[in-house]
C-alpha positions in Angstrom: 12.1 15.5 -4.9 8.9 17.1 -3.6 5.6 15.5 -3.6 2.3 17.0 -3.1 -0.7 14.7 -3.4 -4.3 15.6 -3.6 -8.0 14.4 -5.2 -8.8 12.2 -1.9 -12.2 12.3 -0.7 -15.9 10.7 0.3 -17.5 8.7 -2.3 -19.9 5.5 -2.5 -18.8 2.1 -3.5 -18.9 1.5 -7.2 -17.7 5.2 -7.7 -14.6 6.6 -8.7 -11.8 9.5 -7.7 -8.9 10.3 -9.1 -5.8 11.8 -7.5 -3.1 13.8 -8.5 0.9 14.4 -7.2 2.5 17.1 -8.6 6.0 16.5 -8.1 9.3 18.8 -8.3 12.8 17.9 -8.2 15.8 17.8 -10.4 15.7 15.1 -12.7 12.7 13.6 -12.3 12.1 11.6 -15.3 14.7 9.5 -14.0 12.2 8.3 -11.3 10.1 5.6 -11.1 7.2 7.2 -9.7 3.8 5.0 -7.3 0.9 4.9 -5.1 0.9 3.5 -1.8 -2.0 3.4 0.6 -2.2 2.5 4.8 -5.8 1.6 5.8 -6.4 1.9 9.9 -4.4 -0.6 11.9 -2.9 -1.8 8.2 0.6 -1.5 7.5 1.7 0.5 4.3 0.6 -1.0 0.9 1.9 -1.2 -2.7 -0.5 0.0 -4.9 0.7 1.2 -8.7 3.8 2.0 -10.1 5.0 3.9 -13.3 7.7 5.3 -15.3 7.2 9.0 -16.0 6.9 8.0 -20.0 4.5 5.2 -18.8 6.0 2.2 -20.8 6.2 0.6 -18.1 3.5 0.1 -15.3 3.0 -2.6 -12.5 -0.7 -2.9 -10.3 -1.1 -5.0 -7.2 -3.4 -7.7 -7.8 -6.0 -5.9 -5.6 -6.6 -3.1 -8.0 -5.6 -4.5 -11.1 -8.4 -3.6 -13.5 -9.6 -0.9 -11.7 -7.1 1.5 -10.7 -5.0 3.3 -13.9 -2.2 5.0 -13.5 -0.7 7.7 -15.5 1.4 11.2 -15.8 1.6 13.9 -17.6 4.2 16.4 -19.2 3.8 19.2 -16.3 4.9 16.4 -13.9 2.5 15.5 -12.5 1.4 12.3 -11.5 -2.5 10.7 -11.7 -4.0 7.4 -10.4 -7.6 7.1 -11.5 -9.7 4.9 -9.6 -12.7 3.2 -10.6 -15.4 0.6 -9.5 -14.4 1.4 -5.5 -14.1 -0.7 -3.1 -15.0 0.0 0.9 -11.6 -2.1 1.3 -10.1 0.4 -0.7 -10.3 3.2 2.2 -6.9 4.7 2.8 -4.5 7.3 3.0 -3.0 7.4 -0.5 0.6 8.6 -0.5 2.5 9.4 -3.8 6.0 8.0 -4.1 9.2 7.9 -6.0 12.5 6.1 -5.9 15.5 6.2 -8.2 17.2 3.0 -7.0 15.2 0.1 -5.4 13.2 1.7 -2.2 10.9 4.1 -2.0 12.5 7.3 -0.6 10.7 10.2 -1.3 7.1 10.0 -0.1 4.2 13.0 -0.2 2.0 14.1 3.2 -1.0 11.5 2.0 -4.8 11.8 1.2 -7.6 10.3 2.6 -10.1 8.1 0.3 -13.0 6.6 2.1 -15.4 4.8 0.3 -18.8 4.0 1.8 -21.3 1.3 1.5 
């Protein structure tokens, strides 16, 4: 499985971005496919997770309400983001697992939100 994340960027608290992962690989709808995000001198966060039909979705409580996210048929993989946070700078990395970790993991982009 490949993962290539993109959408990061610069915007003011109480905006919103939202980021994409297009992802390729053989059988990937048998993936359960997230966002995780590493602030500065943080360790690695859980941030959404999703099925690729999107039946099933979990949120950490910090985003919940907030953050939405989503995929589509071309395989690609969405997590909107609204009413942001400065807490919510980040590198974003899209993931996927098949059994219970996380092993495949894109290259990461940045969010920074300002006050």
């Amino acid at each position: 499985v490949q993962l290539q994340a993109s959408g990061g960027g610069l915007v003011q608290a109480g905006g919103s971005l939202r980021l994409s992962c297009a992802a390729s690989g053989r059988t990937l709808s048998t993936y359960v496919m997230g966002w995780f995000r590493q602030a500065p001198g943080k360790e690695r966060e859980f941030v959404a997770a999703t099925n690729w039909s999107g039946s099933s979705t979990l949120y950490a409580d910090s985003v919940k309400g907030r953050f939405t996210i989503s995929s589509d048929a071309k395989n690609t993989l969405y997590l909107q983001m609204n009413s942001l946070k400065v807490e919510d700078t980040a590198v974003y990395y899209c993931v996927a697992r098949r059994g219970s970790t996380y092993d495949y993991w894109g290259q990461g982009t940045q969010v920074t939100v300002s006050s």
